[in-house]
C-alpha positions in Angstrom: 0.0 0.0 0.0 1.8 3.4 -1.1 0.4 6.3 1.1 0.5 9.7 0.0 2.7 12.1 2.0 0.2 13.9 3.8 -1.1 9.8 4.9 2.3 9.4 5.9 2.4 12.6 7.8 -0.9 11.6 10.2 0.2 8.3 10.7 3.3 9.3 12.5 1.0 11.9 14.2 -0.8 9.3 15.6 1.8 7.6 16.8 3.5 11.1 18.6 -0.1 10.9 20.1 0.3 7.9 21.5 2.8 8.9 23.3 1.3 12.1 24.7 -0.5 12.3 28.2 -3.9 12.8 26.5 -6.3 10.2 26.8 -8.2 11.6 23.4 -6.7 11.6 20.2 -8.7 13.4 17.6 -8.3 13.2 13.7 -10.0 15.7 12.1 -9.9 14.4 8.2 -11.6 15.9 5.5 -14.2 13.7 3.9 -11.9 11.8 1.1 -8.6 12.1 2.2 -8.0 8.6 3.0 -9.1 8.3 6.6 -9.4 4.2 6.8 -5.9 4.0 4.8 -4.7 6.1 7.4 -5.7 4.6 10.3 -5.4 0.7 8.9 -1.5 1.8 8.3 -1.3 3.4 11.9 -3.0 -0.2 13.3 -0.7 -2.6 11.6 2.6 -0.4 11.9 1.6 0.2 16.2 0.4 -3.5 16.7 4.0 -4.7 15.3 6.1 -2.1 17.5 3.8 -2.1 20.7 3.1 -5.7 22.2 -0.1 -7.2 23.7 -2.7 -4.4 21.8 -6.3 -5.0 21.1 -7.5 -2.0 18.5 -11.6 -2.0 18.6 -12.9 0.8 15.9 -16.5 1.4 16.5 -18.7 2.8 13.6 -22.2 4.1 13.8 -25.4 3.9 12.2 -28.1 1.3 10.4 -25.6 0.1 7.7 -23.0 -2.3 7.3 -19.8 0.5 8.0 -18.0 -1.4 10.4 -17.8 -4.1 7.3 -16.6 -1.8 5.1 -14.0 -0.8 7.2 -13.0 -3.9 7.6 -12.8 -5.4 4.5 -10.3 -2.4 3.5 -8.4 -3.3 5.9 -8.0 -6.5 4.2 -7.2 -5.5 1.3 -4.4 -2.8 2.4 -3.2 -4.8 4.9 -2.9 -8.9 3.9 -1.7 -9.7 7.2 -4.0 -8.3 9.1 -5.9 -10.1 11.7 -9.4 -8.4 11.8 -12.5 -9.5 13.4 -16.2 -8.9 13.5 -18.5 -8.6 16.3 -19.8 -11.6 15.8 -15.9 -13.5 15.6 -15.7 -11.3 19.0 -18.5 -13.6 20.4 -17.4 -16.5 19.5 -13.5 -16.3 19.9 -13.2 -13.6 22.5 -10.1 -10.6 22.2 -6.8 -12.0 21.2 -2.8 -10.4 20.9 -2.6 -8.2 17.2 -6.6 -7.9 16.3 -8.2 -5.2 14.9 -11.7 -5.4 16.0 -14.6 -3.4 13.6 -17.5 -3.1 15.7 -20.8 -1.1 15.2 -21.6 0.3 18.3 -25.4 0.9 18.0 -25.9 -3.0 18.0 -24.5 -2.7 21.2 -26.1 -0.3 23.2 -29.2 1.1 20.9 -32.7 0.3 22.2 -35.2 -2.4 21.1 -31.7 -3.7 18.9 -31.4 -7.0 18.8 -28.3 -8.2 18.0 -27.3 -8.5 21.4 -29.5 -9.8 23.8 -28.3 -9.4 27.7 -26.6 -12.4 28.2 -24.9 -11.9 25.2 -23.8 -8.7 25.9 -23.1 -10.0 29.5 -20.8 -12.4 27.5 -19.4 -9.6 25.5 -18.6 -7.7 29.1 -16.9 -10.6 30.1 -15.1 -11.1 26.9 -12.8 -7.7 27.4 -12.7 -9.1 31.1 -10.4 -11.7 29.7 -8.7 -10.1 27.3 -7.4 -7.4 30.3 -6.6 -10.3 32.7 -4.6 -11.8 29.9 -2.5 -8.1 30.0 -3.9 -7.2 27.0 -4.8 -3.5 26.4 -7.3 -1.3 24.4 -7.5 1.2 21.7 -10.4 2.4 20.8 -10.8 4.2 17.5 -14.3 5.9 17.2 -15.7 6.6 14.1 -17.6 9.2 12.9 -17.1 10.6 16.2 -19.9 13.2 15.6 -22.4 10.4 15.7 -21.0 9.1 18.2 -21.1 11.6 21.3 -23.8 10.1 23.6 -23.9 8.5 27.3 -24.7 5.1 25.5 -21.3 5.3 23.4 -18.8 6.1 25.9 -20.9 3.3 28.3 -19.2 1.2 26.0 -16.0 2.4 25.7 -15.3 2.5 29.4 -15.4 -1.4 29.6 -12.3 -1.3 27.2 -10.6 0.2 30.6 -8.5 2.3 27.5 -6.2 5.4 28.1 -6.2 5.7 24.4 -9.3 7.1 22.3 -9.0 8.2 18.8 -12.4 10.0 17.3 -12.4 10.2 13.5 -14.5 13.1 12.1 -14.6 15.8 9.4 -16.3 18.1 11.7 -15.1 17.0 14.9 -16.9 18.0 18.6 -15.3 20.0 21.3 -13.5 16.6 23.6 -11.7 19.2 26.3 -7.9 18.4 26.8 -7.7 16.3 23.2 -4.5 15.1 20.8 -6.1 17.1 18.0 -4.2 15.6 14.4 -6.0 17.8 11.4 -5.0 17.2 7.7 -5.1 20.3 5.8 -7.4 20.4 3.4 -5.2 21.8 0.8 -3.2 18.7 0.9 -5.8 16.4 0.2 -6.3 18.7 -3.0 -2.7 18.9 -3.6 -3.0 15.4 -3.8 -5.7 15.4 -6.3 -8.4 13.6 -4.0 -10.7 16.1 -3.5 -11.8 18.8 -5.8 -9.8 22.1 -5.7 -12.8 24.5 -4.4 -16.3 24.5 -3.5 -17.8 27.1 -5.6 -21.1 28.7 -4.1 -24.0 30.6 -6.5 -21.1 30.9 -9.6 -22.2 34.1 -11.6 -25.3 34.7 -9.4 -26.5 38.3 -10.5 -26.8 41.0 -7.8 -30.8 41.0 -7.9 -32.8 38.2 -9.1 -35.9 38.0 -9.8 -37.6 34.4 -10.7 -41.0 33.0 -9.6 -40.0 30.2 -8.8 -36.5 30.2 -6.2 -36.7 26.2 -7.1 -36.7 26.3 -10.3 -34.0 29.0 -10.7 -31.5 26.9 -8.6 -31.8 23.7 -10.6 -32.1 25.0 -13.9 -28.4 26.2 -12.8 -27.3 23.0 -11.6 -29.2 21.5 -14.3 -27.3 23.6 -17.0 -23.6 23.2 -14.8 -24.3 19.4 -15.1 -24.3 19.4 -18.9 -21.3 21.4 -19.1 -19.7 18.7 -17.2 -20.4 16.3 -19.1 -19.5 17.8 -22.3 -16.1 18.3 -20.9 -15.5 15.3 -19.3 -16.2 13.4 -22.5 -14.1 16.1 -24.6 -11.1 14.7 -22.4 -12.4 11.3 -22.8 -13.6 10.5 -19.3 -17.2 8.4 -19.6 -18.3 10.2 -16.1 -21.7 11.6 -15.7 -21.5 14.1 -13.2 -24.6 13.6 -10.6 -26.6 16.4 -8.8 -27.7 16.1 -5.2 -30.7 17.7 -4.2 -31.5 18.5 -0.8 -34.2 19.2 0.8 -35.7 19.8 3.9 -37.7 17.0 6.2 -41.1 17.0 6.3 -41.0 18.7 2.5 -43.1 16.9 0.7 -44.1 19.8 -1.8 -40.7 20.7 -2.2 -40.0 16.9 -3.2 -43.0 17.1 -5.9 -41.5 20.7 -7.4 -38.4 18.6 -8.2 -39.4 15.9 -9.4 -41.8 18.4 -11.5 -38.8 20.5 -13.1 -37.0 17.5 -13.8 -39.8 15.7 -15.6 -40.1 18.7 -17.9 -36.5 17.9 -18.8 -36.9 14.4 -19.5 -35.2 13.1 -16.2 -37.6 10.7 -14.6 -37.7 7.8 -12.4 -38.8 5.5 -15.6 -35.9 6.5 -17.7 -33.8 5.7 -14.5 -31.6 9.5 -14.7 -33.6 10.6 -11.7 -33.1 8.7 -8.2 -34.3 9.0 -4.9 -32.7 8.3 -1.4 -35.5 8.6 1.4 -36.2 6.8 4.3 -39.9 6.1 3.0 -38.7 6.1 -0.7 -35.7 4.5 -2.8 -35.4 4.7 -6.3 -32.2 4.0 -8.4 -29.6 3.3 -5.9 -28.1 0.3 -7.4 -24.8 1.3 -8.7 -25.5 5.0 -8.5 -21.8 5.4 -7.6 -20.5 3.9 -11.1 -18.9 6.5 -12.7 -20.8 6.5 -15.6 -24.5 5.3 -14.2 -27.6 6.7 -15.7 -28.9 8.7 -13.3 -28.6 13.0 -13.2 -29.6 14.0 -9.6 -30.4 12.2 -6.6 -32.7 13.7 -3.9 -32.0 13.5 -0.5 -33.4 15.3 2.6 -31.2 16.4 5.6 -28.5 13.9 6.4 -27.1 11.6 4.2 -26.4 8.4 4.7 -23.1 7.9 7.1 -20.5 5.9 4.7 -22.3 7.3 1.5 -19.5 7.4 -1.2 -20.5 8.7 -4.6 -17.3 10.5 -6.0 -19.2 11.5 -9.1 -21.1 13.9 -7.1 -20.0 17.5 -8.2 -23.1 19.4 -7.3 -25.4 20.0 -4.1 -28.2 21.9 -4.8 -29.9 23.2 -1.0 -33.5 24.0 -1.4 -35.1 25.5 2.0 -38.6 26.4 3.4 -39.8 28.1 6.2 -37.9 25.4 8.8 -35.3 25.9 10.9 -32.8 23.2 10.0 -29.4 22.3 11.2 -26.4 22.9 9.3 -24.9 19.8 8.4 -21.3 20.1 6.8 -20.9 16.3 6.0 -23.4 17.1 3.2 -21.0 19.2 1.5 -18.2 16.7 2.4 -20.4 14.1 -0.5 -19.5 16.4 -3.4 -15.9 17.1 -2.8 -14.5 13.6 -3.6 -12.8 13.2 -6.9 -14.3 10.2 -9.3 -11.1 9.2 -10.2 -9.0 10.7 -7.0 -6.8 12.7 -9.2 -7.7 15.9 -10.7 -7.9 16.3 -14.5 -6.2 19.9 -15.3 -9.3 21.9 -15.3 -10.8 24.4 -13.3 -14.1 23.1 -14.3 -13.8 19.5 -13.9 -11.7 20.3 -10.7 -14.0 22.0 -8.7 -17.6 21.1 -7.1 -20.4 23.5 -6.9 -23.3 24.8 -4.5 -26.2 26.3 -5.2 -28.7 28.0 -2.7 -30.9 30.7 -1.6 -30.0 29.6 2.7 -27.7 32.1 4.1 -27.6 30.1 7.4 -26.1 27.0 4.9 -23.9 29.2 2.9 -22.4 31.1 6.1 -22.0 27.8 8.0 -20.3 26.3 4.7 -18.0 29.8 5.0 -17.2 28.9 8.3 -16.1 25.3 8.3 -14.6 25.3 4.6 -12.8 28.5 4.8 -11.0 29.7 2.0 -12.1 26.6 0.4 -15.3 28.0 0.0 -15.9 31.4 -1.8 -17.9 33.2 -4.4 -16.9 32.8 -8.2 -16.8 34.6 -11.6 -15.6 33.0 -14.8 -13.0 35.6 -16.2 -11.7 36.1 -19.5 -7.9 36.3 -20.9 -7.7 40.0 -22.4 -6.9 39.2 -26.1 -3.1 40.6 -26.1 -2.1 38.0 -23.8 -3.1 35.1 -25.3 -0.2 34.9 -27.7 2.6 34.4 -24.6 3.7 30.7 -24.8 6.1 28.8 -22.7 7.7 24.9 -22.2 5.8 23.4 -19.3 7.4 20.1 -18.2 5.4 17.2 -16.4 6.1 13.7 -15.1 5.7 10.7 -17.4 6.8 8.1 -15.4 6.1 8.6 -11.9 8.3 7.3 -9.4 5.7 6.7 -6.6 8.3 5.4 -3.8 11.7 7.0 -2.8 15.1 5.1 -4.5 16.5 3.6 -1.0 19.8 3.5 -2.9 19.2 6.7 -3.6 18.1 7.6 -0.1 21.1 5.8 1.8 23.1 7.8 -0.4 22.0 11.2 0.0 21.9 10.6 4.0 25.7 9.4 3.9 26.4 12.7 2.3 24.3 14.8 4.4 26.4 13.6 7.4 29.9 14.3 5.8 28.7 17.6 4.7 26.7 18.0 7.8 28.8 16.8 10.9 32.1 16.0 8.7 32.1 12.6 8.9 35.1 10.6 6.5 36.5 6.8 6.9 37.8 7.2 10.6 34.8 5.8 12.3 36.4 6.9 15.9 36.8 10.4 14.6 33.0 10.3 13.5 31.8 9.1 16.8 33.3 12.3 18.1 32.0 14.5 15.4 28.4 13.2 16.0 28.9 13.5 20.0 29.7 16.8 19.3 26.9 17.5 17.5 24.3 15.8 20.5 23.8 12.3 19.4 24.1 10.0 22.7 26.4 7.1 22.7 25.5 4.7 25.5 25.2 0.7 26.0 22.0 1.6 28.3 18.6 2.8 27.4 18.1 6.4 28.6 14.7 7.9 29.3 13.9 11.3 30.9 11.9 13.1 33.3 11.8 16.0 35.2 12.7 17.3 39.0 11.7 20.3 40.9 8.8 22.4 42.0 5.8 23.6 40.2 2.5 25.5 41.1 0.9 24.8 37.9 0.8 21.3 35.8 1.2 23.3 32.6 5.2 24.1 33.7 7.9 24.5 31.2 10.3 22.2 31.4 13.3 24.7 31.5 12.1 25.7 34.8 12.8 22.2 35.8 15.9 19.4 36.4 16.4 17.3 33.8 16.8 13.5 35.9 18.3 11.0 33.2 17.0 7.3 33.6 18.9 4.2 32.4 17.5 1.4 31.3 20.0 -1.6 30.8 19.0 -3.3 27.0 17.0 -6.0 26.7 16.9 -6.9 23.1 13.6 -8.8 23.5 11.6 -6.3 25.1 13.4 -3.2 23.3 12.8 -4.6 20.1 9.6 -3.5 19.5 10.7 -0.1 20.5 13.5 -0.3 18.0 10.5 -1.0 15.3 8.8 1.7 17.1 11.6 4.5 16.3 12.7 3.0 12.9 9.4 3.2 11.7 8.9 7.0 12.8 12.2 7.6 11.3 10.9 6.3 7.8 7.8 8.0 8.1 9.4 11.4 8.1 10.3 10.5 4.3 7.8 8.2 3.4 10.1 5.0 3.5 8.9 1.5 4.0 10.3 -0.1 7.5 12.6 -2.5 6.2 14.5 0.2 3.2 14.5 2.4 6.4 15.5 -0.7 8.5 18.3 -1.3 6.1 19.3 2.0 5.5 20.5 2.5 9.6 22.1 -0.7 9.4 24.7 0.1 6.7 25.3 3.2 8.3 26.1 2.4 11.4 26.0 -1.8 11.8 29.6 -3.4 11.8 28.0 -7.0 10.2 26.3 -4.5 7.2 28.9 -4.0 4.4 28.5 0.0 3.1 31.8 1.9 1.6 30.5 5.1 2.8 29.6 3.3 6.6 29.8 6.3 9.5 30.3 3.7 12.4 30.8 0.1 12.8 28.4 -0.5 16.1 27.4 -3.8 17.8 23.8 -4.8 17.1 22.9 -4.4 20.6 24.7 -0.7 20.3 22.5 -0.2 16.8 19.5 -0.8 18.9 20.5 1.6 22.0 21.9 4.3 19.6 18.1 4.2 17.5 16.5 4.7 20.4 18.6 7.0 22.1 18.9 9.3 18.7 15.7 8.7 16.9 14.2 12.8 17.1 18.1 13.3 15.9 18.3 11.0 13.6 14.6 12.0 12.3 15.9 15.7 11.8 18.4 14.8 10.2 17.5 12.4 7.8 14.3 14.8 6.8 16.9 17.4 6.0 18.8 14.9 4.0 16.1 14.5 1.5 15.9 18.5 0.7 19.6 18.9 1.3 21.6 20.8 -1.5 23.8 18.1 -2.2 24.0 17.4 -5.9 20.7 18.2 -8.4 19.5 14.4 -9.5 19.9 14.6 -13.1 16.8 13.5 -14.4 16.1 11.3 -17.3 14.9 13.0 -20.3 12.2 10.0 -21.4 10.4 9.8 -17.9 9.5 14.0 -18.6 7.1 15.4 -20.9 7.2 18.8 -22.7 3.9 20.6 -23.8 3.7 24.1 -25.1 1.5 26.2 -21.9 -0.2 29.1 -22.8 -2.4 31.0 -20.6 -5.6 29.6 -20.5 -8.7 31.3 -22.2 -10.7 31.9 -19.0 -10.5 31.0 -15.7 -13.0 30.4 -12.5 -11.7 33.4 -10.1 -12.3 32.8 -6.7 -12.6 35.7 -4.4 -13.5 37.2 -0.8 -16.9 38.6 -1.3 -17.1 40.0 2.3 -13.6 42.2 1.9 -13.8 45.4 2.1 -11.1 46.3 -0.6 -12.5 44.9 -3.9 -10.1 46.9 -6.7 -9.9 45.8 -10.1 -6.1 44.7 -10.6 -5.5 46.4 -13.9 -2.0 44.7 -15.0 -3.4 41.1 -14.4 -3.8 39.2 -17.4 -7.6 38.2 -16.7 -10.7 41.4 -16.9 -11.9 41.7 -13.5 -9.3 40.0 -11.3 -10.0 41.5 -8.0 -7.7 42.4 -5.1 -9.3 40.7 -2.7 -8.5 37.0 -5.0 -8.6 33.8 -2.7 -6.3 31.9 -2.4 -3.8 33.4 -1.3 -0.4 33.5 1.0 0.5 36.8 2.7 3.6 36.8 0.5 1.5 36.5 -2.7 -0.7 39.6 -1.9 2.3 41.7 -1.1 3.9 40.2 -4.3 0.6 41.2 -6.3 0.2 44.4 -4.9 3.9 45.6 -5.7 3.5 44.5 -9.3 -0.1 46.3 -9.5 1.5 49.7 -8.3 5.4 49.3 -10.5 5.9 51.4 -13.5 8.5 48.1 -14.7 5.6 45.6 -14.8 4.1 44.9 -17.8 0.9 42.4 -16.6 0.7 39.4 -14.0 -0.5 35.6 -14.2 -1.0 33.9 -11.4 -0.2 30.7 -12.3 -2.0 27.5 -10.2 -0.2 24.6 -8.0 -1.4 21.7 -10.1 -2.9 20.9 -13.5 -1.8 19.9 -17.1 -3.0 23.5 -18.0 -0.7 25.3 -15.8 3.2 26.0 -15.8 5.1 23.1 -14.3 9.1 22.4 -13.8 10.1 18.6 -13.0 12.5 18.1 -10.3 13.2 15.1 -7.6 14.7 14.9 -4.3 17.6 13.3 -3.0 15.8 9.8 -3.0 15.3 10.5 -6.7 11.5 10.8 -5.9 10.2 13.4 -9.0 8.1 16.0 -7.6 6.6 18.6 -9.6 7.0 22.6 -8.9 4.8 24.7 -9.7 5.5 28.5 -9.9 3.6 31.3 -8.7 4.2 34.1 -10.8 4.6 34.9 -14.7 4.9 38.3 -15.3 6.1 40.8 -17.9 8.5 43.0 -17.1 10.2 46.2 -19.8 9.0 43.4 -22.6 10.6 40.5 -20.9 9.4 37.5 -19.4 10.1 36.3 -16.1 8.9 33.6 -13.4 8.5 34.0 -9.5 8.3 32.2 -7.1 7.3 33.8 -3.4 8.3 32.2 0.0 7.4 33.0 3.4 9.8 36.0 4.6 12.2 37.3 7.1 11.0 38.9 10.4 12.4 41.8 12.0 15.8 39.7 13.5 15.9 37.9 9.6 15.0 34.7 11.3 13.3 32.7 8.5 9.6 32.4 8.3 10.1 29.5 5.0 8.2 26.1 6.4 9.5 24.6 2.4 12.6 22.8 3.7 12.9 22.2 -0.5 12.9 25.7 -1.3 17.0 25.7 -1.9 16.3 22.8 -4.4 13.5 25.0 -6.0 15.8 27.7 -6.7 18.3 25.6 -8.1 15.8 23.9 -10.2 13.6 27.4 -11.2 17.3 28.8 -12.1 18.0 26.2 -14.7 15.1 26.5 -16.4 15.6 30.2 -16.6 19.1 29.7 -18.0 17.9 27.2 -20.6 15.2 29.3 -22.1 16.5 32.7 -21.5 14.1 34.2 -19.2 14.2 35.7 -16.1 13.7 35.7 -12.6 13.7 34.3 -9.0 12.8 33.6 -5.6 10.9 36.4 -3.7 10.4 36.5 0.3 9.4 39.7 2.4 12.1 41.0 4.5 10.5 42.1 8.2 13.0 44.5 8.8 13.3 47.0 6.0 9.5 45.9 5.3 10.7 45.6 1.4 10.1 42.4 -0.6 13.5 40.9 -1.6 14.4 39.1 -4.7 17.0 36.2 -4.7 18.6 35.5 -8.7 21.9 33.9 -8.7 22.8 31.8 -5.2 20.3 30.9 -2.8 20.6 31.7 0.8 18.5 32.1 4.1 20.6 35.1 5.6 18.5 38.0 4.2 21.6 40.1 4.9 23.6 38.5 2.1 24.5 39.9 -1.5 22.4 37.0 -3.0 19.1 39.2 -1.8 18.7 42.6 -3.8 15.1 45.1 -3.5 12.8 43.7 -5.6 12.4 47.1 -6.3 16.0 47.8 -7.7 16.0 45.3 -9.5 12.1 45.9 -11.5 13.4 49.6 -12.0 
């Protein structure tokens, strides 16, 4: 199973959790960002490192969700020992399970899939388990379904100090773990669609007789335009509509079906379905990618565990009622139907319509700047000559090169710490540099006096445990750090495994080794090092060492130009809303969303200098926008995409900004591969003849600074001129 980074990047969350003195652990995941790979890869990678663990994931609800989350872990994970409730009852809790559970069946009235000796036998079940020194983790699902008396009844029999709630749209748990996965990763990744795009080139006064009618003739007409273009790119996905309306609506539900039967989308012809608790029509393989049917209607909720990823439309009809805002509705449309995203603002985005402020501010709220008004603009006509070579990947590595990898970390340490053939000199460089060389475990803890439990622990003496080694029982804990090590970079356990042990393992034969240790000394220096050893490898990936050459076959090169129009998303509520004259598209606003803080400053000096000919703001991933291949010291190809094109006096340059300096020049960058980005932007500058460079904002003279020739992160250095200078 190859997870994607940001996957990677919760699971060790998790397990930095599960280490952490709160008993909840909550992981806020947006709805199609992976959430049962994530957590299937946490159970079998913390079951293998932490002996004697029992993982029980309740679901909620009618259906069959517990099933489904068990029969992906199946599939992900082929050695994984899962059980059912009903295997629960008839074999009891054993070492390494992963038990999926539906929690309603236990503890919902009049339910009877447990009757009370049953669920005495249950009771007594976890009894056994925790006499046998077993213990508990309980992984809640849902967790917004999930917050009653009856549900945490249950968990307190698992005796756990370990509960993980899984939601989109979490509850306030006081004192919680909270792990949240940015949403713009998930879209960076392709899963989820870009932006949800509310009322798109809604008028400033309408008037309509029918408010119904209005709002799905424009989902109606959006639908169409979907279609077109998903066949024009040869995709046979028929985008579906999902209409929601109120409970208790019945004349709502007949104005629907109405409008829809005057365009030929019935329940005979199958292209209208239905998802009611009194009424279902058309469900069977309504989630095919290419199924018959148009819209769906629903009424408030839908159905926990509903995927439909060709969903790209909610349509949210009200009346008179007083409903509440459910988010999870919105979460249905975001999913991509192939989880990648197909180089189109269109196709890449999902869209709302509605007449219910109270919807479209709660969707504002939880969504951010992932939700925001939109107008189609138009390329002014002389810009839409400008052309440029946009490079993409061909043949994608998914997985790092541990050759590769091993490599690039051998290097980091001899540029790094100075490391060379002498391994006793190199066990002196790295003391010197804070990694711990003992034959003894050491654990720490604190000494001293405190009036409050939130102290700092500089206020207090460090007290240094030792632990003497016990292969047997440290062992998992070696598994434990290795595998935290390799999450940092997205390497499999045993390349990772491997990796250490040429380094630094006297029986593993490596001409670049840095020390020749005794197992047992591997195992203490691991776990003794591992946040070291974590840094440093991290760093190792981004590190300037020497730029992978990369193979000319596995790139492609298109000609980009500019596209024709564009869906500009915007701030509607901002109280600056100027027209940004030198941008490339009529009506680009200043108040444009997304945005960085760099990127507005960036925008706002191009707007105002005489030098400056227009601005593109070009987008972070897509086939239609400007892309430069590069990889990573692993040889792992990664695609950069920069932020500006502009003209400037007649020439053409590209930009990239970067978080800036503050006041002291202390680096506000979080891109540890921004040096590699330079290197890489600069090349393709050379080779084409254009110009330009990195930008960042420097804090002190409160001036954006332009980098051009040699990258550095002292702002004080002669590679960082006035952006201003230089545009003269």
């Amino acid at each position: 199973m190859q997870l994607k980074e940001f996957q990677l990047k919760a699971v060790k969350d998790l397990f930095e959790a599960m280490d952490s003195p709160a008993r909840d652990i909550i992981l806020k995941s947006p709805t199609g960002s992976g959430k049962t790979i994530i957590l299937t890869y946490f159970m079998h990678q913390y079951i293998q490192s932490v002996p004697k663990t029992v993982f029980v994931w309740l679901t909620p609800g009618k259906g069959n969700l517990e099933e489904q989350s068990k029969t992906k872990m199946d599939k992900y994970i082929h050695a994984s020992q899962t059980k059912l409730l009903s295997d629960v009852m008839t074999g009891g809790f054993e070492e390494n399970d992963s038990c999926f559970i539906n929690w309603e069946k236990l503890t919902k009235k009049g339910n009877n899939a447990l009757k009370d000796g049953e669920r005495t036998n249950f009771i007594e079940h976890i009894d056994h388990a925790l006499n046998d020194g077993l213990h508990f983790v309980v992984i809640v699902d849902e967790s917004h379904q999930n917050n009653t008396v009856k549900a945490d009844e249950i968990i307190q029999y698992f005796h756990t100090d370990k509960i993980i709630r899984c939601s989109a749209t979490p509850k306030g748990i006081k004192n919680a773990e909270i792990i949240e996965i940015p949403e713009e990763d998930v879209i960076a990744e392709g899963l989820i669609k870009k932006m949800l795009i509310i009322n798109e080139d809604f008028p400033q006064v309408i008037e309509t007789e029918s408010q119904t009618e209005y709002l799905l003739e424009k989902a109606y007409d959006k639908q169409r335009k979907l279609r077109s273009a998903f066949l024009s790119a040869g995709k046979d996905i028929n985008p579906l509509i999902v209409v929601q309306i109120p409970n208790k609506s019945e004349k709502l539900q007949d104005d629907v079906e109405r409008y829809f039967e005057k365009q030929g989308v019935t329940y005979e012809n199958q292209q209208l379905a239905v998802w009611l608790s009194d009424m279902h029509e058309n469900l069977e393989g309504i989630d095919e990618p290419n199924a018959k049917s148009v819209a769906v209607i629903i009424k408030q909720a839908v159905a926990t565990g509903w995927d439909c990823p060709r969903a790209h439309i909610l349509v949210k009809l009200r009346d008179n009622m007083d409903e509440t805002f459910e988010i999870q509705t919105i979460g249905r449309i975001r999913r991509m139907p192939e989880a990648k995203h197909y180089g189109s603002d269109l196709l890449d985005s999902c869209y709302l319509y509605t007449f219910d402020e109270k919807f479209t501010a709660g969707v504002k709220m939880s969504l951010g700047k992932g939700a925001l008004e939109a107008q189609t603009l138009f390329l002014k006509n002389e810009y839409k000559d400008i052309t440029l070579t946009s490079e993409q990947r061909t043949m994608v590595t998914q997985t790092r090169n541990p050759q590769k990898a091993l490599l690039a970390v051998a290097k980091y340490f001899e540029q790094e710490y100075k490391t060379g053939g002498n391994k006793t000199e190199n066990m002196t460089r790295l003391q010197t540099a804070g990694f711990v060389f003992n034959d003894a475990i050491l654990r720490h803890t604190y000494s001293g006096e405190t009036a409050t439990l939130d102290f700092k622990s500089d206020d207090m003496n460090t007290v240094v445990v030792t632990e003497k080694l016990d292969t047997h029982e440290h062992g998992h804990l070696y598994h434990n750090k290795i595998g935290k090590i390799g999450l940092e970079i997205g390497m499999e356990y045993s390349y990772m495994n491997t990796i250490i042990r040429k380094l630094f393992d006297k029986n593993f034969t490596y001409s670049r080794k840095i020390l020749a240790l005794e197992p047992r000394q591997v195992y203490t220096f691991v776990i003794n090092n591992a946040e070291l050893l974590k840094y440093t490898i991290r760093e190792a990936m981004a590190a300037e060492l020497t730029q992978l050459v990369i193979d000319d076959k596995s790139i492609s090169k298109a000609t980009f130009r500019i596209p024709q129009s564009c869906i500009f998303t915007y701030d509607g509520t901002a109280k600056t809303q100027l027209e940004m004259k030198k941008n490339v598209y009529q009506g680009y606003l200043s108040s444009a969303e997304v945005r960085s803080s760099s990127e507005r400053k960036f925008e706002k000096f191009c707007e105002k200098a005489d030098s400056v000919d227009w601005v593109y703001k070009n987008g972070d991933k897509g086939n239609e926008y400007l892309s430069i291949v590069y990889a990573d010291n692993s040889e792992k190809q990664k695609n950069f995409y920069p932020d500006y094109i502009i003209g400037v006096n007649g020439e053409t340059w590209i930009i990239e900004t970067k978080g800036g300096f503050d006041r002291s020049g202390n680096s506000q960058d979080i891109d540890i591969f921004t040096p590699k980005k330079f290197e890489v932007l600069k090349d393709y500058l050379t080779r084409y003849n254009l110009k330009g460079g990195i930008v960042r904002y420097d804090g002190k003279s409160e001036e954006l600074c332009i980098c051009m020739d040699s990258y550095s992160e002292d702002i004080n250095s002669d590679s960082w001129k006035l952006l201003s200078e230089i545009m003269e």
